[in-house]
C-alpha positions in Angstrom: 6.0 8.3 11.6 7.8 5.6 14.4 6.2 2.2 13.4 3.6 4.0 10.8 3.5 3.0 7.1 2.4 5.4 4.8 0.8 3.5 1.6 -0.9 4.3 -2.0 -4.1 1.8 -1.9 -4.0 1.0 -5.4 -6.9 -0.2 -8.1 -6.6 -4.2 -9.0 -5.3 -4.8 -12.6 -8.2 -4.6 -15.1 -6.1 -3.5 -18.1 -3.5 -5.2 -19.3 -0.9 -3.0 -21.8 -1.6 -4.7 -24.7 -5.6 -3.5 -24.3 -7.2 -6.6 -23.2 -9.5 -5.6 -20.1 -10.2 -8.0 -17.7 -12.9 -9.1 -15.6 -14.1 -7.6 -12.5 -13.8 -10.9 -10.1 -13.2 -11.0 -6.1 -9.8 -10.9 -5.4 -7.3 -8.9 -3.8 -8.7 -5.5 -3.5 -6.8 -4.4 -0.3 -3.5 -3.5 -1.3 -1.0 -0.9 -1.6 2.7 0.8 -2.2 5.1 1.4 0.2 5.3 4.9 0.2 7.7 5.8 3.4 8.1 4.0 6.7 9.1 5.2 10.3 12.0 4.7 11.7 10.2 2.1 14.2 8.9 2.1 17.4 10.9 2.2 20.3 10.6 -0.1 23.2 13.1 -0.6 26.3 15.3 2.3 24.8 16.0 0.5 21.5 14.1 1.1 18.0 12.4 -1.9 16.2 12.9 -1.3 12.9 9.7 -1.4 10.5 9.2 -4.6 8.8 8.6 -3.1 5.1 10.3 -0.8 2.9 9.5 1.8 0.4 8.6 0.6 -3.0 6.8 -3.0 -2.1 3.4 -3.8 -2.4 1.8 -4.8 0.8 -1.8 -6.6 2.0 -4.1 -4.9 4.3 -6.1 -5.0 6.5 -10.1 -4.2 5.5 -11.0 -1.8 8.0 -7.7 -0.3 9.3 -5.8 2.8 8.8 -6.3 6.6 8.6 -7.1 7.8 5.3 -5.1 11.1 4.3 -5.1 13.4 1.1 -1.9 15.5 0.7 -1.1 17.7 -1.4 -0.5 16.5 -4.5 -4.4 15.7 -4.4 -3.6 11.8 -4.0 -5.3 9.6 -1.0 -2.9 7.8 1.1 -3.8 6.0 4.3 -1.5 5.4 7.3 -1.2 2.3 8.7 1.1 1.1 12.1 3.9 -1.6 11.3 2.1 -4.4 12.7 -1.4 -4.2 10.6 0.1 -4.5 7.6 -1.0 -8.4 6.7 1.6 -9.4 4.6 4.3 -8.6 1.0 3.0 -9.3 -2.1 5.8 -9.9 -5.0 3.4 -9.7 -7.8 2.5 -6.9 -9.8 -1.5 -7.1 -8.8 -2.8 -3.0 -9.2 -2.7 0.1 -11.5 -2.7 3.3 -10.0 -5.6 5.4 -10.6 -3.9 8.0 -12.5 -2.0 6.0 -14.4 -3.6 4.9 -18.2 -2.2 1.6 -19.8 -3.0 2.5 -23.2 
């Protein structure tokens, strides 16, 4: 992977767990989970180190990144280090297998 990220785009919240469903609004719709990281990329013989870890949620970009289904029939998409926009520390997404109920 080097300086690649590979994320989970994820679904914005529009079920909470006690059943209430929310609105469909603009918001944040381009975001994702950390699913594995590169080592880094390697410039002048050293390795710069990815700037995310697995597990956080992170902002991207709108048109970016390769999208990828493996085999566990999920779609991931591949992003490099440095088009990843930004952390989120909020819990903003559901995955779209998962069922709140």
């Amino acid at each position: 992977l080097l300086n690649r990220v590979l994320v989970e785009k994820s679904l914005p919240l529009t079920k909470t767990k006690a059943g209430i469903i929310l609105p469909e609004k603009e918001g944040i719709k381009n975001f994702g989970k950390v699913v594995a990281v590169g080592p880094g990329a390697l410039h002048e013989g050293k390795i710069i180190p990815v700037a995310v870890k697995v597990g956080q949620t992170v902002l991207l970009p709108e048109y970016s990144g390769s999208v990828i289904k493996l085999a566990d029939e999920k779609e991931y998409a591949i992003y490099k280090d440095e088009d990843i926009l930004g952390v989120l520390d909020c819990l903003l997404y559901t995955s779209d297998t998962a069922d709140d109920t």
